[in-house]
NUKE-225982 format. One line per 5 residues: number of its first residue (from 1); their letters; for each residue x, y, z of C-alpha. Coordinates in nm, 3 decimals, padded with zeros to 5 digits. Layout:
<pts>
NUM) a) X Y Z ~ ...
</pts>
This chain:
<pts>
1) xxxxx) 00.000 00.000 00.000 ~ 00.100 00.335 -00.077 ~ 00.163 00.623 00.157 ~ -00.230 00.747 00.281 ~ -00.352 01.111 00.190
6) xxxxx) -00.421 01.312 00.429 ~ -00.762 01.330 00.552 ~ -00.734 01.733 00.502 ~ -00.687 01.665 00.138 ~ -00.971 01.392 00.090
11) xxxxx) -01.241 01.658 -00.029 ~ -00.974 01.840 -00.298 ~ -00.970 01.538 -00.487 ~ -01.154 01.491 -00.824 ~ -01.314 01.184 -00.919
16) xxxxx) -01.049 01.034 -01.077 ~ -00.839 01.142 -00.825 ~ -00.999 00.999 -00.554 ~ -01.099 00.657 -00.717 ~ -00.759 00.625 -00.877
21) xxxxx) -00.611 00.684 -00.477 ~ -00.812 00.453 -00.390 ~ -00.736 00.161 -00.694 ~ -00.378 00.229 -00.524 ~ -00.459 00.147 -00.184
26) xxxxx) -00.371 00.524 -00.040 ~ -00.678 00.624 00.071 ~ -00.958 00.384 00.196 ~ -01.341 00.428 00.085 ~ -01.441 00.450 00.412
31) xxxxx) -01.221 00.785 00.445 ~ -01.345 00.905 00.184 ~ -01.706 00.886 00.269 ~ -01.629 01.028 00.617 ~ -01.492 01.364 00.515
36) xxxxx) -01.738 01.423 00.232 ~ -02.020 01.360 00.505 ~ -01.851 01.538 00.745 ~ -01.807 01.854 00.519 ~ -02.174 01.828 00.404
41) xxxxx) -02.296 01.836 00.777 ~ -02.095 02.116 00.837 ~ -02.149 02.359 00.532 ~ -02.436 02.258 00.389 ~ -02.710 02.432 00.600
46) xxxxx) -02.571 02.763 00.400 ~ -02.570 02.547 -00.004 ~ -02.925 02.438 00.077 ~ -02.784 02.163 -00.169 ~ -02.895 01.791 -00.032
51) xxxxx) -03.228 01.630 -00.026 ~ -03.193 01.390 00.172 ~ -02.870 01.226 00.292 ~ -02.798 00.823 00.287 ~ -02.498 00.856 00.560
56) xxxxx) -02.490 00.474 00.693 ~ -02.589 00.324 00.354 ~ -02.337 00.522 00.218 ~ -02.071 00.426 00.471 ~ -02.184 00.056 00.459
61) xxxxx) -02.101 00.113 00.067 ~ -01.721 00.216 00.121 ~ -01.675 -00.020 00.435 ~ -01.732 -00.321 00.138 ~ -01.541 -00.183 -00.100
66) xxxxx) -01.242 -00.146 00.136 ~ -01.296 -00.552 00.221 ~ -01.305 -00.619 -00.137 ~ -01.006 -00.423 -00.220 ~ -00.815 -00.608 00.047
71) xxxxx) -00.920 -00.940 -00.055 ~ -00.786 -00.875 -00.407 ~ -01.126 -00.894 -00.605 ~ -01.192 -00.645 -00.921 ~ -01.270 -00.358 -00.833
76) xxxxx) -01.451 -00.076 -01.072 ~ -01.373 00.229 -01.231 ~ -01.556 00.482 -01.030 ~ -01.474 00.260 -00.666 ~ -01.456 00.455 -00.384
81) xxxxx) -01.560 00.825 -00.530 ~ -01.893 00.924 -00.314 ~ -02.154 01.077 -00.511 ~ -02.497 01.256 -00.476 ~ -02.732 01.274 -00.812
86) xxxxx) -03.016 01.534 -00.900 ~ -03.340 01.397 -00.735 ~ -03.499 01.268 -01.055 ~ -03.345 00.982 -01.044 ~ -03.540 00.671 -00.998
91) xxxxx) -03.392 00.403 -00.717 ~ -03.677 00.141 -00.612 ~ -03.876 00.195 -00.365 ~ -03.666 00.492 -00.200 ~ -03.857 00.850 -00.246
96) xxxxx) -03.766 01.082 -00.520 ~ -03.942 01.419 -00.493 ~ -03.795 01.532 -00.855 ~ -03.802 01.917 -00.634 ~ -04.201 01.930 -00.639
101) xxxxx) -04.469 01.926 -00.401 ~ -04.624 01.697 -00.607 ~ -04.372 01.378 -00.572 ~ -04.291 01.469 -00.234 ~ -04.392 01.094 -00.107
106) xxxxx) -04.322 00.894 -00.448 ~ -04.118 00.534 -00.410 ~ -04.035 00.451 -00.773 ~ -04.059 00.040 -00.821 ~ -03.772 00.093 -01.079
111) xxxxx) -03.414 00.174 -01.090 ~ -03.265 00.431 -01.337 ~ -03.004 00.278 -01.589 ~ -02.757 00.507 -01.489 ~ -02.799 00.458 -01.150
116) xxxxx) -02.738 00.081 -01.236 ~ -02.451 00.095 -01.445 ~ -02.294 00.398 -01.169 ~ -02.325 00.082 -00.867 ~ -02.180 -00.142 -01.140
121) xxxxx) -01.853 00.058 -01.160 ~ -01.822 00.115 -00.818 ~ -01.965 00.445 -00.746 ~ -02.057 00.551 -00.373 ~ -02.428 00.698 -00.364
126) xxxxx) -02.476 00.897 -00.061 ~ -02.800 01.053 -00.143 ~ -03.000 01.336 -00.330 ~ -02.950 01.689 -00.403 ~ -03.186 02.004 -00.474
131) xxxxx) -03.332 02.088 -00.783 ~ -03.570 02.310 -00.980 ~ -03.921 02.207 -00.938 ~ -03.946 01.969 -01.197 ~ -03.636 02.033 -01.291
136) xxxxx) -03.817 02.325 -01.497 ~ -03.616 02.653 -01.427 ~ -03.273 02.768 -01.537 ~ -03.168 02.920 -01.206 ~ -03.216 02.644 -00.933
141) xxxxx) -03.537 02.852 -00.721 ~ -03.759 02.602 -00.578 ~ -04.062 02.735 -00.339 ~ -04.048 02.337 -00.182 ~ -03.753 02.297 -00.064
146) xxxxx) -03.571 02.630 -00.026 ~ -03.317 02.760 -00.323 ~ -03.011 02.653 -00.334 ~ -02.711 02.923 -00.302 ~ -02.398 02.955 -00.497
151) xxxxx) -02.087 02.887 -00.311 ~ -01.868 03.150 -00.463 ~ -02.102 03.422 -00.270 ~ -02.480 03.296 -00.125 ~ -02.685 03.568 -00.274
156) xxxxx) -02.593 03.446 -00.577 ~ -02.784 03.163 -00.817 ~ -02.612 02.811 -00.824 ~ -02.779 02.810 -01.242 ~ -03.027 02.554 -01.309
161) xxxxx) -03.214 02.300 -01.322 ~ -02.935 02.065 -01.189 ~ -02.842 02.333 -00.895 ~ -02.756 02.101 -00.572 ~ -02.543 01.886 -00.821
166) xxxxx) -02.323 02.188 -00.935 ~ -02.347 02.378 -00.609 ~ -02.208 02.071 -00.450 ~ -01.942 01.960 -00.662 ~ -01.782 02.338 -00.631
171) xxxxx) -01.851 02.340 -00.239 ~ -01.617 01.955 -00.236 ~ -01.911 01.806 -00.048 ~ -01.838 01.478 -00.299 ~ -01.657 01.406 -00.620
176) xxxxx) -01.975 01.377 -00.896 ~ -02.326 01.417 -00.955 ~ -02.559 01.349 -01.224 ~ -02.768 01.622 -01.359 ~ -03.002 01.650 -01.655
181) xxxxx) -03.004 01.895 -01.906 ~ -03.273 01.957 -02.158 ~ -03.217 02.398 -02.222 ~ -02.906 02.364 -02.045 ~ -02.925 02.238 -01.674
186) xxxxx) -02.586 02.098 -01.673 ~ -02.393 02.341 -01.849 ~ -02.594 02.633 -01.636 ~ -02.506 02.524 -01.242 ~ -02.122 02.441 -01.447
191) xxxxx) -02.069 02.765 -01.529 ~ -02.257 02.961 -01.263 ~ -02.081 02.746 -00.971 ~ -01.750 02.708 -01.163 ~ -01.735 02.348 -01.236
196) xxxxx) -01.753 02.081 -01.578 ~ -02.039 01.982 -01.739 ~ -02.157 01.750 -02.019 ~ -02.460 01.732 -02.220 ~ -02.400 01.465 -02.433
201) xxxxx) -02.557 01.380 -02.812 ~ -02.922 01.310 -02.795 ~ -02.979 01.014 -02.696 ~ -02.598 00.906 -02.610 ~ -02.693 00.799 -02.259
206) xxxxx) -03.029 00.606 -02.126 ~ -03.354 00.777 -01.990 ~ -03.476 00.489 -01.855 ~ -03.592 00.556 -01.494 ~ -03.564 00.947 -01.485
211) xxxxx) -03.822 01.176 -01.429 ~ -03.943 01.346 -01.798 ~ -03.903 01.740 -01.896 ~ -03.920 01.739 -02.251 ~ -03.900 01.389 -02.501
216) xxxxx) -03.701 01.513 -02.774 ~ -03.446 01.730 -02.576 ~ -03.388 01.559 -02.247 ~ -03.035 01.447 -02.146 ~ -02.861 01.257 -01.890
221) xxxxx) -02.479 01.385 -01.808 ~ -02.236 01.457 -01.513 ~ -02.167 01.757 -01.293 ~ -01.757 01.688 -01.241 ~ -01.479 01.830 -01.128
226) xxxxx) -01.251 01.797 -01.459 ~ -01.270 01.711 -01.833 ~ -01.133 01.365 -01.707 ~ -01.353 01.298 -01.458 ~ -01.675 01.366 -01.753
231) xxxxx) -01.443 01.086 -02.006 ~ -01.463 00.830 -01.662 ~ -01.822 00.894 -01.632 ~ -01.977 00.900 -01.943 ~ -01.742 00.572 -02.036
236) xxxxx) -01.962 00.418 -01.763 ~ -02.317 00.561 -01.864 ~ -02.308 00.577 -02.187 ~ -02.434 00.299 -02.454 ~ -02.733 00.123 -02.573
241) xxxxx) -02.998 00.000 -02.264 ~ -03.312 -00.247 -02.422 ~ -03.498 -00.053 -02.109 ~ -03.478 00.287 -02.355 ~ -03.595 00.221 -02.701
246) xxxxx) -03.497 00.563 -02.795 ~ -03.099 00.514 -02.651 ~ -02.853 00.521 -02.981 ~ -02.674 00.208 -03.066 ~ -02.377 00.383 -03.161
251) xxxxx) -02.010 00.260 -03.016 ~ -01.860 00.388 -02.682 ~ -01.535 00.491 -02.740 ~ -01.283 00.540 -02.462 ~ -01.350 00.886 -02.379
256) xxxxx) -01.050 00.879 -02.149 ~ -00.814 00.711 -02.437 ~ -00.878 01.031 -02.632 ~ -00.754 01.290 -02.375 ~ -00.427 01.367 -02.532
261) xxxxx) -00.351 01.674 -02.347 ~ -00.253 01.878 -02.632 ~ -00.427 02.148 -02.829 ~ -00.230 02.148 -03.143 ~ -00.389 02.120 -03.492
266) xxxxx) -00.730 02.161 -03.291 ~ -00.953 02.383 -03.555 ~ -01.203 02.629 -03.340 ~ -01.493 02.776 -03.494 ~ -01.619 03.079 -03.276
271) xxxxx) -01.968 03.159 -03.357 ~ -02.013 03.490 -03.252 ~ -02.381 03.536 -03.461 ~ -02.585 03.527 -03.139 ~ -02.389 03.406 -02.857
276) xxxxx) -02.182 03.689 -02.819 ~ -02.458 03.926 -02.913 ~ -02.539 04.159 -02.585 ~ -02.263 03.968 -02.399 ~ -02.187 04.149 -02.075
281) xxxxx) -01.790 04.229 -02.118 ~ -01.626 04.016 -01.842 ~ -01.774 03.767 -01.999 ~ -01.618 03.840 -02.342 ~ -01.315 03.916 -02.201
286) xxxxx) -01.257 03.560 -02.016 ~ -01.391 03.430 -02.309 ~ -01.146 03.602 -02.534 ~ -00.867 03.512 -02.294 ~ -00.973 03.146 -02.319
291) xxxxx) -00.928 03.139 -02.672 ~ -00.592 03.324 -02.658 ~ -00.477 03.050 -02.443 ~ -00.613 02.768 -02.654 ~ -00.404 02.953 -02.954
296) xxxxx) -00.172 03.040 -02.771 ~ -00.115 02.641 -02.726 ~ -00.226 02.514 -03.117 ~ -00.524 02.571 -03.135 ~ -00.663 02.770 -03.460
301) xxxxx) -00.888 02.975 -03.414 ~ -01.142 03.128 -03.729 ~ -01.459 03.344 -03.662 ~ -01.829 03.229 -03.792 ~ -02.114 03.351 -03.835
306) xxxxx) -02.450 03.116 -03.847 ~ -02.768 03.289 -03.948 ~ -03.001 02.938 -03.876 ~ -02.919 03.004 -03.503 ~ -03.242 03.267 -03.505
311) xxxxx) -03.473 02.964 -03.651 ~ -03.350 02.738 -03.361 ~ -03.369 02.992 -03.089 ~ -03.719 03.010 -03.186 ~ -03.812 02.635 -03.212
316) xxxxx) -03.591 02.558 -02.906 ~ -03.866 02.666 -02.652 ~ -04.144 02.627 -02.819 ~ -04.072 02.217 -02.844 ~ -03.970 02.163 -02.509
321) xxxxx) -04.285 02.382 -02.352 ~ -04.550 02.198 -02.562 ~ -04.412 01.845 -02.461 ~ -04.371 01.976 -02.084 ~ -04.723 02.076 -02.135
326) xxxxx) -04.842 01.723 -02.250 ~ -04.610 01.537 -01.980 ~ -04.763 01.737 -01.651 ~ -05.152 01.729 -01.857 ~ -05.330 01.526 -01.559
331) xxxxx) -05.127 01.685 -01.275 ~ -05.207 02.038 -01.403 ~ -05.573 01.954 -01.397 ~ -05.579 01.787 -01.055 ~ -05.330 01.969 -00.854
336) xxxxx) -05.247 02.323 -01.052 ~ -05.174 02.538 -00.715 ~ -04.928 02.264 -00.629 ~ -04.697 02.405 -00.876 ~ -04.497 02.735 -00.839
341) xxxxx) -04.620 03.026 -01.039 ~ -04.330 03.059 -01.291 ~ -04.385 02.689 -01.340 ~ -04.778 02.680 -01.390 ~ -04.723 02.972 -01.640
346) xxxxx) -04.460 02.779 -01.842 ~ -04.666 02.491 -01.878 ~ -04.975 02.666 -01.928 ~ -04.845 02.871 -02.210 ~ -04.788 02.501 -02.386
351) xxxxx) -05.134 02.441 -02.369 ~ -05.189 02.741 -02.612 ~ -04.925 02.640 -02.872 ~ -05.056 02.491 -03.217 ~ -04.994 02.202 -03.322
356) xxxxx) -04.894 02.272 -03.670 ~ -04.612 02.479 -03.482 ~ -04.495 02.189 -03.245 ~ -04.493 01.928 -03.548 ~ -04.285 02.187 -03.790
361) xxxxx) -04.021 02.277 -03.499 ~ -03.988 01.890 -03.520 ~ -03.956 01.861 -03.844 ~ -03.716 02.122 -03.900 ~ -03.487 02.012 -03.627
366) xxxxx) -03.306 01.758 -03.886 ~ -03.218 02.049 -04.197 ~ -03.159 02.322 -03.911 ~ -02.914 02.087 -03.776 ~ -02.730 02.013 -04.110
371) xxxxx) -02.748 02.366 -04.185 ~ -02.550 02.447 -03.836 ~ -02.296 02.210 -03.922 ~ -02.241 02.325 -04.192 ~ -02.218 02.687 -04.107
376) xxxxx) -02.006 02.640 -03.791 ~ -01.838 02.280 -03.807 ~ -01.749 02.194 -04.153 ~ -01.380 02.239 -04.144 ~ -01.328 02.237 -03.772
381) xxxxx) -01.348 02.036 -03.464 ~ -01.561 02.233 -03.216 ~ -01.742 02.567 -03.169 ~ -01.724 02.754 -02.889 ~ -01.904 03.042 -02.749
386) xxxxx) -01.953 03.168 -02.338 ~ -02.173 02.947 -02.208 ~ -02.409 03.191 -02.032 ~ -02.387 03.543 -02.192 ~ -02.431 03.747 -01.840
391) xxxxx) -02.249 03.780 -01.514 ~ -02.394 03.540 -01.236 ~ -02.710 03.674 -01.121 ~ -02.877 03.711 -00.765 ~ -03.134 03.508 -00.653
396) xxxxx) -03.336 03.831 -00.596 ~ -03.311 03.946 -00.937 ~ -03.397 03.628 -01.123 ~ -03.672 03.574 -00.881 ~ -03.990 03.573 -01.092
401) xxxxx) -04.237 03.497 -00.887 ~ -04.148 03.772 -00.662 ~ -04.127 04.005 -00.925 ~ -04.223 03.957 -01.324 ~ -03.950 04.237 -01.431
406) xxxxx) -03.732 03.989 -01.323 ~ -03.851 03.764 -01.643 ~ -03.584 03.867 -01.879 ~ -03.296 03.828 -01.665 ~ -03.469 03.527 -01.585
411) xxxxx) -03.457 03.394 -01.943 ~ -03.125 03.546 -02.030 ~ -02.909 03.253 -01.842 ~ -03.000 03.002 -02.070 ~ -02.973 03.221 -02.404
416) xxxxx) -02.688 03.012 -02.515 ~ -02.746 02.658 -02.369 ~ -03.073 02.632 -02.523 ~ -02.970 02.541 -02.879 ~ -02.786 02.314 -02.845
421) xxxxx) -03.043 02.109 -02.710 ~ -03.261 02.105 -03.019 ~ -02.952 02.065 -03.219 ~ -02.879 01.765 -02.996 ~ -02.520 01.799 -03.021
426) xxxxx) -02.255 01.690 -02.755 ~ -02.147 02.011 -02.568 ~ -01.932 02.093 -02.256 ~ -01.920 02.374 -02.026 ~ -01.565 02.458 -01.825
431) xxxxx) -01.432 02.708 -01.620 ~ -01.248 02.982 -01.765 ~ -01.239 03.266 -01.535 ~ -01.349 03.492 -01.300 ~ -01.537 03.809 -01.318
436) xxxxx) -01.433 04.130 -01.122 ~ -01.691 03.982 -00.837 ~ -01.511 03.706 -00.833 ~ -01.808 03.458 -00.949 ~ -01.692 03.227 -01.221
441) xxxxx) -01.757 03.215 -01.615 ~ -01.771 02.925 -01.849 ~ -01.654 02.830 -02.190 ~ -01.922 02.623 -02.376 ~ -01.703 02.342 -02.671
446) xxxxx) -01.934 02.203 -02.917 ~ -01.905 01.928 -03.178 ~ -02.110 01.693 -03.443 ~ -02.282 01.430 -03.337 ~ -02.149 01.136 -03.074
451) xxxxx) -01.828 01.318 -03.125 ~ -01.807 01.348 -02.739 ~ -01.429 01.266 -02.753 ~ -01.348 01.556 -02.928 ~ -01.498 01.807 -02.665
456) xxxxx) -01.387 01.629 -02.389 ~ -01.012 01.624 -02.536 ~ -01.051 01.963 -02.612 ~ -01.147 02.059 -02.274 ~ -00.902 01.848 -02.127
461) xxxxx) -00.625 02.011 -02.302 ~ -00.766 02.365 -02.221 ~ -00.778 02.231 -01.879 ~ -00.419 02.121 -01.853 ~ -00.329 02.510 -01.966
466) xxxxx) -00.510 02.669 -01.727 ~ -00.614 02.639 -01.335 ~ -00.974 02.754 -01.362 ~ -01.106 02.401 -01.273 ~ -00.879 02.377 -00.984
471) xxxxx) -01.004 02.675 -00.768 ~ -01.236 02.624 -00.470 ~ -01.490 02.842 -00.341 ~ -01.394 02.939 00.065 ~ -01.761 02.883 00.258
</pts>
């Protein structure tokens, strides 16, 4: 065995960090558990970012991994790395409020897929974390069960839906959580609490067992640490399940395999139609940085311009809303003030959509998608923009409910997540900088379809450049 790591140092580690320690024998699992569990106890009553906590299951967990490990039997990739997951994901027979009023007592009799194939490789589940109600908001505010505050500075927003899983990866409280992104509720709580985040292709990872937003733009991906981390867990997620008819039977590469660390020859489109359009400046100016950094290290770097992006903007919401509309049909009827009021008026303004507009912004999703491609990708590898086009906002002034004038503000976080969803293209969000409040700002890496390995070796490489990722909020 190795020389142990300090217990001091347990919460710094990364994912891969910590389950690689442990695949060495220099930490146990046990350890591991304790001092996440122990920080969570201690900081968490200010992150408001745990449901409910599975301490002694969890423990029990890392006690049998540490037998195993001394016995000499396999052990798996994510062993020993304690997680907590958005609660929308389905584990039989234990409750899974998916952040409503309305599911505050439900016991699912399945298991998600991921959840499965997480336990499979080892992972440590210690429990669930806050979300938006329904996971249906892009700045984490839920009326239920308190909002969830950003650990760079409390009155700020953690980003949305997925906000206990990126508030509590950037406060250390463990090394990985799922989150779900279907207008950007992975990349938004990455960028807003200064962590990674992968939305995968469409259809990349099973839905199986996980509570439904929106059928043709829901996705299942990580809230991590690092690039590397996101390779280790989507390697383990990712593939065809029987259980989800709609999951792609495309080939898993190995997303860690491709990491090469380097940035040379890497051809970067920067789409600035739209996404840079109304940008506040220390945005653009860590943005611009970022890609002086990435040249600075190989990377070219050519400016695009993509006039479909106003044609998706506009079908983005409009397809998600309707099918939110048609998935919460009987609860609306039965139990409408159970719902908070940003949420009721989101789902009834699907009610009020026409058909003939739902069916064409289906339709058009496959030419608007070839047309992006070719307007932004053909000739490169990815396309990046700034992942949310303002500064971190307060909870008080993206509260809507509250106040309506706080609508656009509201709406403005996920300007630049939301295509990509109806695109369906793999996309990551990573740290890369700090604004003069010292909140963070993210870099959003796009690329064609399943090409997942290409934005994760891309951010990886960025990530080896640059310390962003490494930096710790002080609660």
């Amino acid at each position: 065995m190795n020389a142990p790591i300090s217990s001091s140092d347990l919460t710094a580690l990364s994912m891969t960090e910590a389950a690689d320690a442990f695949a060495r024998g220099e930490v146990a699992a046990e350890a591991l558990v304790h001092a996440s569990l122990d920080r969570i106890r201690a900081l968490d009553g200010k992150v408001n970012s745990v449901i409910r906590l599975e301490g002694d299951a969890a423990l029990a967990a890392a006690r049998a991994q540490d037998q195993a490990r001394s016995a000499g039997r396999p052990l798996g990739k994510l062993a020993g790395a304690p997680m907590m997951h958005k609660d929308m994901y389905y584990r039989a027979g234990q409750v899974t409020t998916c952040g409503s009023k309305i599911r505050r007592d439900f016991r699912p009799t399945v298991t998600a897929t991921v959840l499965d194939r997480l336990d499979a490789a080892g992972a440590i589940d210690m429990g669930t974390l806050n979300m938006a109600e329904f996971a249906q908001n892009p700045t984490g505010h839920n009326r239920h069960f308190g909002d969830c505050h950003n650990p760079w500075n409390l009155a700020y927003c953690t980003g949305g839906s997925s906000s206990g899983s990126g508030a509590g990866v950037a406060a250390r409280f463990f090394t990985a959580a799922l989150g779900s992104d279907t207008g950007g509720s992975i990349r938004l709580p990455a960028t807003l609490c200064g962590v990674t985040g992968l939305k995968a292709t469409q259809t990349r990872v099973s839905r199986h067992g996980v509570m439904p937003l929106s059928f043709s733009a829901d996705n299942v991906g990580p809230l991590v640490r690092t690039a590397r981390d996101a390779a280790r867990f989507m390697a383990v997620i990712s593939g065809h399940d029987p259980k989800d008819p709609t999951s792609a039977r495309e080939a898993v590469p190995d997303y860690e395999a491709a990491l090469t660390g380097s940035l040379k020859g890497l051809k970067v489109a920067v789409c600035e139609t739209y996404f840079c359009e109304g940008a506040d400046q220390p945005v653009l100016a860590a943005f611009e940085a970022a890609l002086a950094a990435m040249q600075a290290a190989g990377a070219s770097i050519t400016r695009v311009k993509a006039p479909s992006l106003k044609a998706i903007n506009a079908y983005t919401a409009m397809v998600s809303r309707v099918e939110g509309a048609a998935i919460h049909a009987n609860w609306m009827r039965e139990y409408p003030a159970d719902y908070a009021i940003h949420l009721s008026a989101r789902l009834f303004g699907g009610y009020a959509m026409p058909g003939h507009l739902y069916v064409e912004g289906l339709a058009r999703r496959g030419p608007l998608l070839r047309q992006f491609v070719a307007e932004a990708l053909t000739g490169f590898d990815v396309v990046a923009t700034p992942t949310v086009k303002t500064q971190v906002p307060t909870l008080a002034e993206t509260d809507i409910d509250a106040d309506t004038a706080n609508w656009h503000r509201f709406m403005a976080v996920s300007a630049n997540t939301r295509p990509f969803n109806y695109l369906g293209l793999p996309t990551i969000s990573i740290p890369c900088g700090f604004d003069d409040r010292g909140l963070p700002v993210g870099l959003q890496l796009a690329a064609r379809p399943f090409a997942e390995a290409t934005v994760l070796r891309a951010a990886d490489a960025y990530q080896q450049i640059t310390d962003w990722h490494r930096r710790a909020p002080k609660l």
